[in-house]
PAROLO-722219 format. One record per atom (N, C-alpha, C, CB): residue in three letters; atom name; chain; x, y, z. Coordinates in nm, 4 decimals. Glycine has a CB too. Example, Ala and Ser with C-alpha at 12.3 -4.5 7.8 and 13.67 -1.06 7.14 Angstrom:
! residues 2
["ALA", "N", "A", [1.3190, -0.5690, 0.7800]]
["ALA", "CA", "A", [1.2300, -0.4500, 0.7800]]
["ALA", "C", "A", [1.3200, -0.3300, 0.7800]]
["ALA", "CB", "A", [1.1308, -0.4473, 0.9046]]
["SER", "N", "A", [1.2850, -0.2250, 0.7080]]
["SER", "CA", "A", [1.3670, -0.1060, 0.7140]]
["SER", "C", "A", [1.2900, 0.0030, 0.7870]]
["SER", "CB", "A", [1.4084, -0.0598, 0.5725]]
END
This chain:
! residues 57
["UNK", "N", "A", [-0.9928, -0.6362, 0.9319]]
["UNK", "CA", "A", [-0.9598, -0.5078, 0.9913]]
["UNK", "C", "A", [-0.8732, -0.4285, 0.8935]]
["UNK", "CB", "A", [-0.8873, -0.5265, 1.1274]]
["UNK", "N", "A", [-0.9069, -0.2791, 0.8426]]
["UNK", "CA", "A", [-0.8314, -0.2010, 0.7859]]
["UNK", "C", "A", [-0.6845, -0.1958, 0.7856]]
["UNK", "CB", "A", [-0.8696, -0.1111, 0.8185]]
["UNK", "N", "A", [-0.5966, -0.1661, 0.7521]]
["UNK", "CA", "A", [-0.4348, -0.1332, 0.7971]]
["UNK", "C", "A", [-0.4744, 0.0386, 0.8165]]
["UNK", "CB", "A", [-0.2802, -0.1787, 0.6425]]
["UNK", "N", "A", [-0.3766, 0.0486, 0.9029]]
["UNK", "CA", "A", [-0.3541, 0.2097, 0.9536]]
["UNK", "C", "A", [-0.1281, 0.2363, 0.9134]]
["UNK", "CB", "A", [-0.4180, 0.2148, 1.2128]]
["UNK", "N", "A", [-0.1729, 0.3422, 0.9594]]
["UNK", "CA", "A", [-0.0442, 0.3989, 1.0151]]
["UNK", "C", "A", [0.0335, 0.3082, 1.0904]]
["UNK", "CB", "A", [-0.0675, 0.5113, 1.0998]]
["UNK", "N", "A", [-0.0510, 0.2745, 1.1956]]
["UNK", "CA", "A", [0.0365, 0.2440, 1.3525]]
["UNK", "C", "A", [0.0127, 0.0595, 1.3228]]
["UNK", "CB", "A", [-0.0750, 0.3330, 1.5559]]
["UNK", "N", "A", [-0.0612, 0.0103, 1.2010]]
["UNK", "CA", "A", [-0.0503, -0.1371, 1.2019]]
["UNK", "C", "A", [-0.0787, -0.1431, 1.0441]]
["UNK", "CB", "A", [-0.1642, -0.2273, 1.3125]]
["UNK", "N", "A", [0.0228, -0.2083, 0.9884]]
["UNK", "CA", "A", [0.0204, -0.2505, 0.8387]]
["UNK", "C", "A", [0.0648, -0.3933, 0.8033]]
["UNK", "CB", "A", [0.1109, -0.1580, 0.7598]]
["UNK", "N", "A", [0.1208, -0.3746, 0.6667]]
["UNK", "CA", "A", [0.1763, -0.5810, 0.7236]]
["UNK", "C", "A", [0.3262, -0.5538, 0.6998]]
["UNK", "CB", "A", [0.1072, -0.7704, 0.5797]]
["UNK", "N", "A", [0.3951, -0.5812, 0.7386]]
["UNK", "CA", "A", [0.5607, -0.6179, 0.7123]]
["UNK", "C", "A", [0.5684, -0.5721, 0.6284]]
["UNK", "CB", "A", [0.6256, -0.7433, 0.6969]]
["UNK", "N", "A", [0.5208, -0.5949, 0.4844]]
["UNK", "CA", "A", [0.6329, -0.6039, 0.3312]]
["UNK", "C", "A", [0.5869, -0.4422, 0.3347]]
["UNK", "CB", "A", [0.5773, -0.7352, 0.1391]]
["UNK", "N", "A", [0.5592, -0.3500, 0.4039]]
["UNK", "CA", "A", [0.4936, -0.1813, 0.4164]]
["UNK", "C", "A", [0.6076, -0.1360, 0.4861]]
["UNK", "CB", "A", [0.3295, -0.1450, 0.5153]]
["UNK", "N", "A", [0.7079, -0.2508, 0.5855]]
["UNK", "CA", "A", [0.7985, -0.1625, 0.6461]]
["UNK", "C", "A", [0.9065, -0.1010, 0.6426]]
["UNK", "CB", "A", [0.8151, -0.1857, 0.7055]]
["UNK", "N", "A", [0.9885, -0.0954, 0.5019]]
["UNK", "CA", "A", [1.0361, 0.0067, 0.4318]]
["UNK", "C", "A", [0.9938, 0.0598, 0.3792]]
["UNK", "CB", "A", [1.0956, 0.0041, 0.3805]]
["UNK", "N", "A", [0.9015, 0.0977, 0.3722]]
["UNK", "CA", "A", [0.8801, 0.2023, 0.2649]]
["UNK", "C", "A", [0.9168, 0.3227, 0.3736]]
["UNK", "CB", "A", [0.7066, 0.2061, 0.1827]]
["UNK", "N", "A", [0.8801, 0.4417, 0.2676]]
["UNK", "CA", "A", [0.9202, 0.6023, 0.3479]]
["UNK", "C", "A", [0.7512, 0.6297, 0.3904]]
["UNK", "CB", "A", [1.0073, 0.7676, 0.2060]]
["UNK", "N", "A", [0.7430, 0.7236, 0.4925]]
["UNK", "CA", "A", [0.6239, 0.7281, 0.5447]]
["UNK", "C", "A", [0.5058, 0.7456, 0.4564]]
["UNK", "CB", "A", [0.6277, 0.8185, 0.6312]]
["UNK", "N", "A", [0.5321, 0.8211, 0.3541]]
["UNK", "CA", "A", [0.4199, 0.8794, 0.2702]]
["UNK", "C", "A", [0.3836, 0.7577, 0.1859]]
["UNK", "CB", "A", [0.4638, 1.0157, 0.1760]]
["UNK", "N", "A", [0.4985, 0.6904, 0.1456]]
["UNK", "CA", "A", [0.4698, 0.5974, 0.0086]]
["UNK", "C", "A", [0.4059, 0.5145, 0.0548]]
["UNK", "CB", "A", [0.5794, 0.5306, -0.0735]]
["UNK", "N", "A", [0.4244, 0.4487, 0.2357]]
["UNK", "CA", "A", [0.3252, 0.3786, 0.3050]]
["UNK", "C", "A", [0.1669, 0.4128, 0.3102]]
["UNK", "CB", "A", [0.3704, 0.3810, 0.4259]]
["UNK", "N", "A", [0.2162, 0.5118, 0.3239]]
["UNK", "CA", "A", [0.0141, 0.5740, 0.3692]]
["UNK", "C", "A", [-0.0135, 0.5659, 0.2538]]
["UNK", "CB", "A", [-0.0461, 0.7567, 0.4377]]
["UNK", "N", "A", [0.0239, 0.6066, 0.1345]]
["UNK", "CA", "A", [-0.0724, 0.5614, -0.0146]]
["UNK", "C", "A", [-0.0438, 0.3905, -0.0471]]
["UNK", "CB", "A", [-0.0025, 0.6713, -0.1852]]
["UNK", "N", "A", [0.0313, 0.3511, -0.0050]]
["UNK", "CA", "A", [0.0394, 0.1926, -0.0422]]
["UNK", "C", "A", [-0.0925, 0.1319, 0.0841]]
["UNK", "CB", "A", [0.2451, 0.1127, -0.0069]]
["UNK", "N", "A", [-0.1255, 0.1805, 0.1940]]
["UNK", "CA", "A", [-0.2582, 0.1438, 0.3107]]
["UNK", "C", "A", [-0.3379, 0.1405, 0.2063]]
["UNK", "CB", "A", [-0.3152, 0.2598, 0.4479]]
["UNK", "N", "A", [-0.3620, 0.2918, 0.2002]]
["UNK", "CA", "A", [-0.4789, 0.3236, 0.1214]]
["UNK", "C", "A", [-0.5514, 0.2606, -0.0014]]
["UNK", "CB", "A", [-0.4544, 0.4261, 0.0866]]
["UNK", "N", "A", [-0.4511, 0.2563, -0.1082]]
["UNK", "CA", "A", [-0.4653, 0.1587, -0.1923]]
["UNK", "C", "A", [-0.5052, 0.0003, -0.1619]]
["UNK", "CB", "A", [-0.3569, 0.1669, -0.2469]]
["UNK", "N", "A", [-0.4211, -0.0663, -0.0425]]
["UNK", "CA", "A", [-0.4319, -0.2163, -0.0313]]
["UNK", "C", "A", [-0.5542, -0.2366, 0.0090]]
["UNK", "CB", "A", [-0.3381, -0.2851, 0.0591]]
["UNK", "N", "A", [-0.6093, -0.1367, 0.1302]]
["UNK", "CA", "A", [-0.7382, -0.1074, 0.2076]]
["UNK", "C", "A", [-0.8818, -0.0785, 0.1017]]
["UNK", "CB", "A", [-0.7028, 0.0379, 0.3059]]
["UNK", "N", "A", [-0.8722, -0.0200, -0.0158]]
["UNK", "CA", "A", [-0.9595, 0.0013, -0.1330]]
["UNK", "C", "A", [-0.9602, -0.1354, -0.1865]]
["UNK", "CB", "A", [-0.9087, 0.1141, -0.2401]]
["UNK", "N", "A", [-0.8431, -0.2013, -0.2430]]
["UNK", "CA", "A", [-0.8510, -0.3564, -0.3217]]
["UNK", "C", "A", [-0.9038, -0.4343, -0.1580]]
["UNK", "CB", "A", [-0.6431, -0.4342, -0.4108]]
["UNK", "N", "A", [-0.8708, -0.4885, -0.0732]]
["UNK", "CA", "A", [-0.9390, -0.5571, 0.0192]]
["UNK", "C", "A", [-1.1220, -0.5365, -0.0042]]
["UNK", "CB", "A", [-0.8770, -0.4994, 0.1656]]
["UNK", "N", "A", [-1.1579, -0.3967, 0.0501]]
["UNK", "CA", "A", [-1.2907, -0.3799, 0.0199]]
["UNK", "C", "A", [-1.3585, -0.4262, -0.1079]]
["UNK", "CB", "A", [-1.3089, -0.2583, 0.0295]]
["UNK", "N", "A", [-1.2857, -0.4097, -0.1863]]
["UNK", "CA", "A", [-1.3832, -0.4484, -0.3481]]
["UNK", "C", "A", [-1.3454, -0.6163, -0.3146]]
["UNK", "CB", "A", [-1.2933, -0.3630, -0.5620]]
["UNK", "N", "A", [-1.2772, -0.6815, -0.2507]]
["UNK", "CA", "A", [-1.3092, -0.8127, -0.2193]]
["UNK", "C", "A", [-1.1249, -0.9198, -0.2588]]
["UNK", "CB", "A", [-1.4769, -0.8557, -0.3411]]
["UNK", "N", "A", [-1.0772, -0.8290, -0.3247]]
["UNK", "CA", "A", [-0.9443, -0.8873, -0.3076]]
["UNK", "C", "A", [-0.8866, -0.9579, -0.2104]]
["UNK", "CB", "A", [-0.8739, -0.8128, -0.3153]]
["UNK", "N", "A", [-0.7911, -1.1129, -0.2263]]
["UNK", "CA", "A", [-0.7168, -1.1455, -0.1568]]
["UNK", "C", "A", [-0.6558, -1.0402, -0.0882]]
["UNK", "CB", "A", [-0.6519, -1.2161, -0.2117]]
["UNK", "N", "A", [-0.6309, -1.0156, 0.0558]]
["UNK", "CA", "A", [-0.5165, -0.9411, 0.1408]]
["UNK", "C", "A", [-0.3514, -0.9390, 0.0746]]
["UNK", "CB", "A", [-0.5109, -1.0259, 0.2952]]
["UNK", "N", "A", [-0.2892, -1.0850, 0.0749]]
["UNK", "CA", "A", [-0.1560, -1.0713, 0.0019]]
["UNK", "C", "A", [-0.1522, -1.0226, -0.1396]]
["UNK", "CB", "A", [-0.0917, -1.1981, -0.0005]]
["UNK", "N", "A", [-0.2239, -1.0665, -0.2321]]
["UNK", "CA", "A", [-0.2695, -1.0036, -0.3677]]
["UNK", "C", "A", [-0.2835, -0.8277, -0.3318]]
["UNK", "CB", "A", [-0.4400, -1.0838, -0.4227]]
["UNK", "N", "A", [-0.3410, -0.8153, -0.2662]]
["UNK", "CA", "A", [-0.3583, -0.6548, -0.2417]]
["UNK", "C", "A", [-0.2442, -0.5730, -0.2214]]
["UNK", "CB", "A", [-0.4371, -0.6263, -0.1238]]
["UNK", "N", "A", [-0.1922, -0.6079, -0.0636]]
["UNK", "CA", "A", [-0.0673, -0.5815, -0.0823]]
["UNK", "C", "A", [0.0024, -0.5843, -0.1556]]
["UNK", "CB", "A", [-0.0225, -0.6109, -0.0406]]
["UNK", "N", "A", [0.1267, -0.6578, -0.2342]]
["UNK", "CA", "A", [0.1559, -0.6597, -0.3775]]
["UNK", "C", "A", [0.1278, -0.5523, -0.4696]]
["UNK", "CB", "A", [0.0969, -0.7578, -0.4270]]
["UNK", "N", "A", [-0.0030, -0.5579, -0.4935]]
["UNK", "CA", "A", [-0.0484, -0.4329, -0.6078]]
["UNK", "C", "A", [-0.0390, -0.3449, -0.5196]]
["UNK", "CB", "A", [-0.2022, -0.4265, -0.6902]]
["UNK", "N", "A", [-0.0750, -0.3060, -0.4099]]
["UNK", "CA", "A", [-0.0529, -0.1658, -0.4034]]
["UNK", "C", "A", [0.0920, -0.1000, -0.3515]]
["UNK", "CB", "A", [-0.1585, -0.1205, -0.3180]]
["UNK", "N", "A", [0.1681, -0.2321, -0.3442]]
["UNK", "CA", "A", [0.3102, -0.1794, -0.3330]]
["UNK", "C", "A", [0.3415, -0.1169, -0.4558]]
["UNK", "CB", "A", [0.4158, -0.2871, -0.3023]]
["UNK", "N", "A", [0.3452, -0.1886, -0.5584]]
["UNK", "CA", "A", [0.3984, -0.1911, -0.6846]]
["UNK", "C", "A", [0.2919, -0.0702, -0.7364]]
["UNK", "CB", "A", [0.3965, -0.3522, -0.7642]]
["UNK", "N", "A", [0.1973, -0.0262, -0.7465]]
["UNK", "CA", "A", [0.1434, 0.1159, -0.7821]]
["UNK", "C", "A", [0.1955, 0.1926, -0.7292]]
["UNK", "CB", "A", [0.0249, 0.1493, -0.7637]]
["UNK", "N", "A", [0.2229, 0.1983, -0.5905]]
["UNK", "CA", "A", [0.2395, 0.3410, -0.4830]]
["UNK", "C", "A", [0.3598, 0.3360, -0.5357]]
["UNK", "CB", "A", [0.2247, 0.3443, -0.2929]]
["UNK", "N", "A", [0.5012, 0.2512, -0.5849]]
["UNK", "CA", "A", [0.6094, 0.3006, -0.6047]]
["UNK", "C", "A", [0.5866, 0.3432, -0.7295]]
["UNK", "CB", "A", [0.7142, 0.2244, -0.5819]]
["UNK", "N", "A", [0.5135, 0.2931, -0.8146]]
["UNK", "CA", "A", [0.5173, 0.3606, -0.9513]]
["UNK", "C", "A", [0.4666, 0.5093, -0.9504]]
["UNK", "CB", "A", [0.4282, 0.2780, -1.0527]]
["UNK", "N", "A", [0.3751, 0.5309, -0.8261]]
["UNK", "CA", "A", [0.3117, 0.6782, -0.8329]]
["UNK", "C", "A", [0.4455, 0.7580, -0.7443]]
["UNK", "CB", "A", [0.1242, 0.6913, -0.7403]]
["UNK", "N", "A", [0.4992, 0.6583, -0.6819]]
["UNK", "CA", "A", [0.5922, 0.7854, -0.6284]]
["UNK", "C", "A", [0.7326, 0.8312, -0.7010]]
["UNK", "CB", "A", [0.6371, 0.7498, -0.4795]]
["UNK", "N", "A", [0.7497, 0.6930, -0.7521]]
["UNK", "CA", "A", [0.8762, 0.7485, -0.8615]]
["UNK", "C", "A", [0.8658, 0.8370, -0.9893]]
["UNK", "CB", "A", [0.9385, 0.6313, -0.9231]]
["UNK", "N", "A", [0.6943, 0.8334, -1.0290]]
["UNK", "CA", "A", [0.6483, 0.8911, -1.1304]]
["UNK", "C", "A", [0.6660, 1.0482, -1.0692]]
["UNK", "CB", "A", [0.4992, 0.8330, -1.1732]]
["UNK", "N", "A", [0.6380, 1.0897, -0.9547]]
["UNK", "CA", "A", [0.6185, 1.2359, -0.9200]]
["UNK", "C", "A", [0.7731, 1.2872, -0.8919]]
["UNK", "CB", "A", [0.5102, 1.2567, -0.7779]]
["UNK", "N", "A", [0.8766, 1.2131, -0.9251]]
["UNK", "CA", "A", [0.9969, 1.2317, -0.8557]]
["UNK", "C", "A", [1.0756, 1.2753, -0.9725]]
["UNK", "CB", "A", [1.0530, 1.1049, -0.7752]]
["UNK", "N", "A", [1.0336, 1.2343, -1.1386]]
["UNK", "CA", "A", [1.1169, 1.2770, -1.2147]]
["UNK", "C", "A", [1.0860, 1.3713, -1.3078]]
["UNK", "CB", "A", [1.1624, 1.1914, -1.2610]]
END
């Protein structure tokens, strides 16, 4: 099952709202191409903060 908004996994629940919805998005793209779930997560934590700290400075 996809992650949404209203259901993600734990290590999503700090983040700030936005950096979440691109960290879904991302984990939800690596799942489909066939990625481990925890592997996914992970990377798309660690991208979405790199894309959000990148737009911040």
């Amino acid at each position: 099952m996809p992650w949404t908004a209203e259901h993600y996994p734990p290590a999503m629940q700090n983040l700030p709202l936005l950096v979440r919805l691109k960290a879904i998005a991302i984990a939800n793209a690596l799942v489909v191409e066939g990625m481990e779930e925890g592997r996914a997560i992970r990377i798309a934590i660690a991208k979405t903060k790199q894309w959000a700290y990148r737009d911040t400075t």
